[in-house]
N, C-alpha and C positions, 0 to 999 in steps of 0.2 A: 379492579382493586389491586393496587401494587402490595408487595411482599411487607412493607411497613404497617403499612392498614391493617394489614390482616393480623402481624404482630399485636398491633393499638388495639385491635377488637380482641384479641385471645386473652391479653394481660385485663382489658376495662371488665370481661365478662369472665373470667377464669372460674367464678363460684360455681355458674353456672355448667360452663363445660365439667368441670368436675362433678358437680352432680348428676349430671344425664351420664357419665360413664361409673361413676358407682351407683348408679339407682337401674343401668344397665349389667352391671357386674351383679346385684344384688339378686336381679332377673334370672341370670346363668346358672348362680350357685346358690337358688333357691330350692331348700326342702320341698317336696311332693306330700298332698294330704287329699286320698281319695282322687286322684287323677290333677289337681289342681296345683298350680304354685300356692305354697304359705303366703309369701311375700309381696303377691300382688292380693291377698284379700282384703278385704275393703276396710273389716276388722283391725289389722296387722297395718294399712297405713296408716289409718286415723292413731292406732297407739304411738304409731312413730313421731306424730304433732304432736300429740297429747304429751309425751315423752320430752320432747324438747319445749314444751311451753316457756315453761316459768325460765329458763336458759336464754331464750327466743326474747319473754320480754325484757329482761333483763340485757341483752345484749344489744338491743334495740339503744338501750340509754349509754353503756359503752362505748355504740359508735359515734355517739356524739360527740362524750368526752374525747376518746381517740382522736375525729376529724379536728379538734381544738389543740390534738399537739400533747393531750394530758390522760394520766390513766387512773382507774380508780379502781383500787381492790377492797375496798372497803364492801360491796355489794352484795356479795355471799353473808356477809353478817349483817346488814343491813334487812335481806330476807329474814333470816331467823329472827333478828329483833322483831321485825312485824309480825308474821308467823306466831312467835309467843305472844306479841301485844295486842294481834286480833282474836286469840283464844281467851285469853284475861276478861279483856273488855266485856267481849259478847258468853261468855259465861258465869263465871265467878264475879267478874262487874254488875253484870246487869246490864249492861247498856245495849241500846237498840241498834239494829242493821246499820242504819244508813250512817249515824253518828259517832257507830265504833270502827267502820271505816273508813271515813273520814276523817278520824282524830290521827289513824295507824299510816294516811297515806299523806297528811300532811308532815307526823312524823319524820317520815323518811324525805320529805321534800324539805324539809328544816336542816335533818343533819347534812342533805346534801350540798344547802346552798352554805354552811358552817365549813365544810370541807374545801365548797368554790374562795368564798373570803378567805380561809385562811393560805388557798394556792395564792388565788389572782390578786389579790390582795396584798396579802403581806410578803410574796412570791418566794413562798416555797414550794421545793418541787410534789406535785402531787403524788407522784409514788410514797414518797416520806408522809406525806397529810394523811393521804387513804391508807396506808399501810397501821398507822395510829388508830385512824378510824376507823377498821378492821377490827382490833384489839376492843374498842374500848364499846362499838357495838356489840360483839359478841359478849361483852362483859354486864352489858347493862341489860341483856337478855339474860344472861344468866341468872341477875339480882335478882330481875323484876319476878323470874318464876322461880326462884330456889334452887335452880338448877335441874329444875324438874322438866320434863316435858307436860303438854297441857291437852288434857282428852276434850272429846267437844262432841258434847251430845245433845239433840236440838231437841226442841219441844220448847212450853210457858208455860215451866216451874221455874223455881227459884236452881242458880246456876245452872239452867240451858238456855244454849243460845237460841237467835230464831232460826224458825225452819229454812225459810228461803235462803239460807248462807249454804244449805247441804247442795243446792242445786249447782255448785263448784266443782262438784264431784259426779254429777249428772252427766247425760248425753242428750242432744235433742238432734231433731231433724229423724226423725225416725230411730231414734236412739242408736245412731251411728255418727254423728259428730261431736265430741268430748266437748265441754263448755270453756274449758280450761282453752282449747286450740282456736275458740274463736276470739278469746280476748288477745292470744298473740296476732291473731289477724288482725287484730280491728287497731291495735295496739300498733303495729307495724304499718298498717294501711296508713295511717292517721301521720307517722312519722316520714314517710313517701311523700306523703302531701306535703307537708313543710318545707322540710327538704330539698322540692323541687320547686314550692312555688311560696318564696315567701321573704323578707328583709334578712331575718333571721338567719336562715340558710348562706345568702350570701355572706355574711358576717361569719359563721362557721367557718366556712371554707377560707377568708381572707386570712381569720387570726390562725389557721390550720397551716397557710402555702407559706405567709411570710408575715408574723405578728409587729414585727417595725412598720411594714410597708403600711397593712392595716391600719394602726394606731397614727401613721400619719395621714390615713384618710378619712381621718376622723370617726371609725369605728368604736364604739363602745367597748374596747378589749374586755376589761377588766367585768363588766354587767354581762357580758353575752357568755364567759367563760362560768360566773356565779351560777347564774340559770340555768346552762347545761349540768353542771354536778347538779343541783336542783332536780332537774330531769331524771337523770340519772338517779339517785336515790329516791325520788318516785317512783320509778318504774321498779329499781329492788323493794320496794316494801309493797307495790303491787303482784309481784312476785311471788311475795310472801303472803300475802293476804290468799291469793291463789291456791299454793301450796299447803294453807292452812283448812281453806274450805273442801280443796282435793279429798286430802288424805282425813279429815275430821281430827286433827291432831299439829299443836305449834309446838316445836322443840327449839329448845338455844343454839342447839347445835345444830338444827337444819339450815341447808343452805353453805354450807360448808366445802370449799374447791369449787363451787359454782362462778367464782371470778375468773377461774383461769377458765372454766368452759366456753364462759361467754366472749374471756378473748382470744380464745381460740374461734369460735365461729364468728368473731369480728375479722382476723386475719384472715382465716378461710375466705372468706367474703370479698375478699382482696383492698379491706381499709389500708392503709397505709400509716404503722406505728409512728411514725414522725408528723403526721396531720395533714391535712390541706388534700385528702384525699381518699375516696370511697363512696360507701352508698349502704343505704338501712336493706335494698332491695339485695344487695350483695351478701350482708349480713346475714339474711333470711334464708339465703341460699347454702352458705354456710352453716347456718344450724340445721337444716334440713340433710347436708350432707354426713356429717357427722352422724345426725338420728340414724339416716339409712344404715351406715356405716356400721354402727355401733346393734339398731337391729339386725341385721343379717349376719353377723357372726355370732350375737345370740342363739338367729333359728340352725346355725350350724354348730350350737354348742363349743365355741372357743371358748378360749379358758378366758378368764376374765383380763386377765394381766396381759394377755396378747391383743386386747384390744384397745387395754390402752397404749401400746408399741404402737400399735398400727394408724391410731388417732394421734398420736406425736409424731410416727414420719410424717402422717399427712400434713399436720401446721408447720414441719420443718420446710417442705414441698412449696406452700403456699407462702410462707415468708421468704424463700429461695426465688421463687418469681417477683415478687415484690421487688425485691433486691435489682435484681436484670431490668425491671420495667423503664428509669431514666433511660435508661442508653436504647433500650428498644422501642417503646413508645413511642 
């Protein structure tokens, strides 16, 4: 393998290499408890999935948007909208399991594709759409609960939810895998698959590398960009539904900087902000990086403000390679 190749593999896999050297740095400068590392107990990783879930799913739909060229910061408020409208529904509503998520994840699948129309569509830039949508998310969460946050306590009386929504906040598999960390698995698996093997996928990538060339090969531009915001704020109000069952509590305000998390572990990932470039697998690696990251200067009690310095070199790092990758790749 010539010196180029090897460039091509370092920049295509960079989330990765990165991860296996902070997930080995996190090894080095792990706390001692009874003879044992903190940081490799089994405890201590699953929190660190559990910890990046709802980020994870969310970021998942991100790279979608991203591969198409477009960003959406509307999805930190998107969560909280769901978050308060799946506490509503299934408490003080009355409404059943299946129907009050349902109604919460179509929601956010409504204002996404409202967000894709009004980019691809009327072709405004989506920074300017989501950044609207942002606002006016968060604002119709705050109507809809008063500005209050929403407690959520299960049982079948009149306002409690059902029980089987607390199992969000559950562990199975021997009460060591969070529930929360298998739907960003299953969540992210399910997005791999597309991805790599499907019409759709190519379509991403085309209106991502070059949207003329696309559009003149007949590409659905305008449908395939609708559908990813679509996705995209499905996966935030799944987030939120999540985040709602976790913690037993929707707030208007939760979910709040969760957009720049998730594109931060988009770029980590090594997507490529201009589009036509990355991967959900790269993504995954990037939130996982960051979780490491962000746990192990917890178990070494840094102050908090230093980690987030240290999680800002790192996406300046990972966008600085990005940058290099044309001329090296």
């Amino acid at each position: 393998m010539n010196g180029r190749a090897v460039l091509a593999a370092v920049f295509r896999f960079q989330s990765v290499f990165g991860l296996v050297l902070v997930f080995a740095a996190a090894i080095v400068f792990s706390p001692h408890r009874d003879g044992e590392l903190v940081f490799l107990g089994s405890g201590n990783l699953f929190n660190v999935v559990r910890a990046i879930s709802e980020i994870g799913i969310i970021a998942v739909g991100m790279t979608l948007v991203i591969l198409v060229g477009g960003i959406d910061l509307s999805v930190g408020s998107v969560m909280g909208l769901a978050s308060v409208g799946v506490a509503l529904l299934l408490t003080s509503g009355g409404w059943g399991l299946v129907p009050g998520v349902l109604t919460i994840l179509a929601l956010g699948f409504g204002f996404g594709l409202l967000q894709g129309i009004a980019s691809a569509r009327f072709r405004i830039q989506s920074f300017i759409v989501t950044l609207a949508g942002m606002q006016i998310a968060r604002g119709i969460a705050r109507m809809w609960s008063g500005g209050e946050g929403v407690s959520i306590a299960y049982g079948s009386g009149p306002g409690q939810a059902p029980v089987p929504f607390s199992l969000l906040g559950e562990r199975t598999f021997g009460g060591v895998v969070p529930i929360p960390a298998l739907f960003f698995v299953v969540v992210a698996a399910l997005a791999v698959l597309v991805l790599r093997a499907s019409a759709f996928s190519r379509h991403v990538y085309a209106i991502g590398g070059n949207e003329k060339a696309a559009v003149l090969s007949g590409v659905p531009v305008i449908r395939v960009k609708v559908l990813v915001f679509g996705l995209c704020g499905l996966l935030a109000a799944l987030a939120g539904i999540v985040h709602a069952g976790q913690y037993n509590f929707g707030g208007p305000n939760d979910g709040t900087g969760y957009e720049l998390n998730a594109i931060a572990a988009v770029v980590i990932g090594g997507t490529s902000l201009s589009g036509g470039r990355g991967s959900v697998s790269g993504t995954v690696a990037g939130a996982l990086l960051v979780g490491v990251l962000d746990n192990i200067l917890q178990l070494n009690d840094i102050d908090s403000n230093v980690q987030l310095i240290v999680v800002g070199v790192v996406i300046v790092l990972a966008a600085g390679l990005q940058r290099l990758r044309p001329a090296a790749a």
